[in-house]
Each structure stands twice: as structure tokens, then as C-alpha cells.
C-alpha positions, 0 to 999 in steps of 0.5 A: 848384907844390908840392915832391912831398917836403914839399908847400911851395910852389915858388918860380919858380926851384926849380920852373924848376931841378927840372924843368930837371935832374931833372923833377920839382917839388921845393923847393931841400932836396929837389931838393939831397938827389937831386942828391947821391944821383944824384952818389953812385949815379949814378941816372938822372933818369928813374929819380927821375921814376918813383920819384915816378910809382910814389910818387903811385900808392901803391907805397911805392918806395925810391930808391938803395936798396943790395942788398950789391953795388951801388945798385939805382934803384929797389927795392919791398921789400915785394914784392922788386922791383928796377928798374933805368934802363937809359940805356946799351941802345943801346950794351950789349956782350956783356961788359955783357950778361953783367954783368947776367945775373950782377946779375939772377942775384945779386938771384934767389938773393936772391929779388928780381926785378929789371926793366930798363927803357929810360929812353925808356920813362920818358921818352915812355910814362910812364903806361904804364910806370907802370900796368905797374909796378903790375901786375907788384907785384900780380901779384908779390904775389898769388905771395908769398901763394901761397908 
């Protein structure tokens, strides 16, 4: 047991309390650090799970990362991919359907393309979520060199 962020070894009551809140292995700093990000932009826990899913696999993400309107979960710059962690889609209105067509609209016009992903992906087909991800960053790459 190793914090994914420094690689120190985990006490039991860190590890026990990351996995607990955020599920994911992190030492008392780190797991500190998130929870103020998560209080401040309110990112979703399954979004910092991915976050350090595509982070192992080599994706370099960025979490809570701010595009001039409002705090994106997770952004891959290199390729301009913007995800976001929908925890609400059961209940989404038609005013909040067309808030985020104007979000995606406004990260488009930006040359940004933005995902939205139910956190029960992320929860119960992670690995699949992840591979996807992946696929959609090379598949996104291959089109900016094509540009």
C-alpha cells in the first residue's frame, strides 16, 4: 500500500480513510490536497478514481482543471479533451440538458471536446472506461496531426 502521489507507504488508517472517501490509495497530505479540491470545485470521487486510472495508464490528465467558465473534472490538454462525471443523469431537467449543450458549445468554440461520463461507468466498468478513454485521446491525436 503506496500513495499513487508520492509513493510513501501507507499507514492502515490512511489507506483505510482514502479508500473509505475518495477510493483511491493516497497518504494523509495528499488525500487532504483532493478533499480541498473536491470541496472547492466539487469533482465527484469517481472522477478523481479516473483521474488516477488514466494517470497509471500514461494519459498525463489534469484534475479540476479551470477552462475560463467553470472547473472542468478532468481535462487532457495535450489533445484538448474535456471530461466531465455526471452524478446527476437520472434526474437531468431540460433546463440542465441545455446548460450542457451550451457548456460543450463553449468548450467546441475552444477547439475542446468535452465527454460526459455516468459515474457508474467509473464505478462498475472502470477498466472499460478507462481503455475507451484511451481510445478516444489516440483517436483525437491522430486528427490534430491530420490538421
Amino acid at each position: 500500500m503506496t500513495c499513487l502521489e508520492c509513493k510513501n507507504v501507507l499507514t492502515y488508517i490512511d489507506h483505510k480513510s482514502a479508500m473509505a472517501t475518495l477510493g483511491v490509495e493516497l497518504c494523509a497530505r495528499h488525500k487532504a490536497l483532493i478533499d480541498k479540491l473536491t470541496k472547492k470545485y466539487g469533482t465527484p470521487k469517481e472522477a478523481i478514481q479516473l483521474y488516477y486510472g488514466l494517470k497509471k495508464a500514461g494519459a498525463n490528465p489534469t484534475l479540476a482543471w479551470w477552462d475560463g467558465k467553470k472547473s472542468i473534472d478532468i481535462a487532457i490538454s495535450r489533445v484538448k479533451l474535456n471530461i466531465e462525471i455526471d452524478t446527476e443523469y437520472l434526474m437531468i431537467t431540460e433546463d440542465r440538458a441545455i446548460e450542457h449543450l451550451e457548456e460543450t458549445m463553449h468548450s467546441f468554440k475552444n477547439g475542446f471536446t468535452t465527454i460526459r461520463i455516468p459515474h457508474d461507468l467509473v464505478t462498475y466498468y472502470f477498466n472499460e472506461t478507462v481503455s475507451n478513454i484511451l481510445g478516444i485521446i489516440e483517436g483525437l491525436k491522430t486528427n490534430i496531426r491530420l490538421i
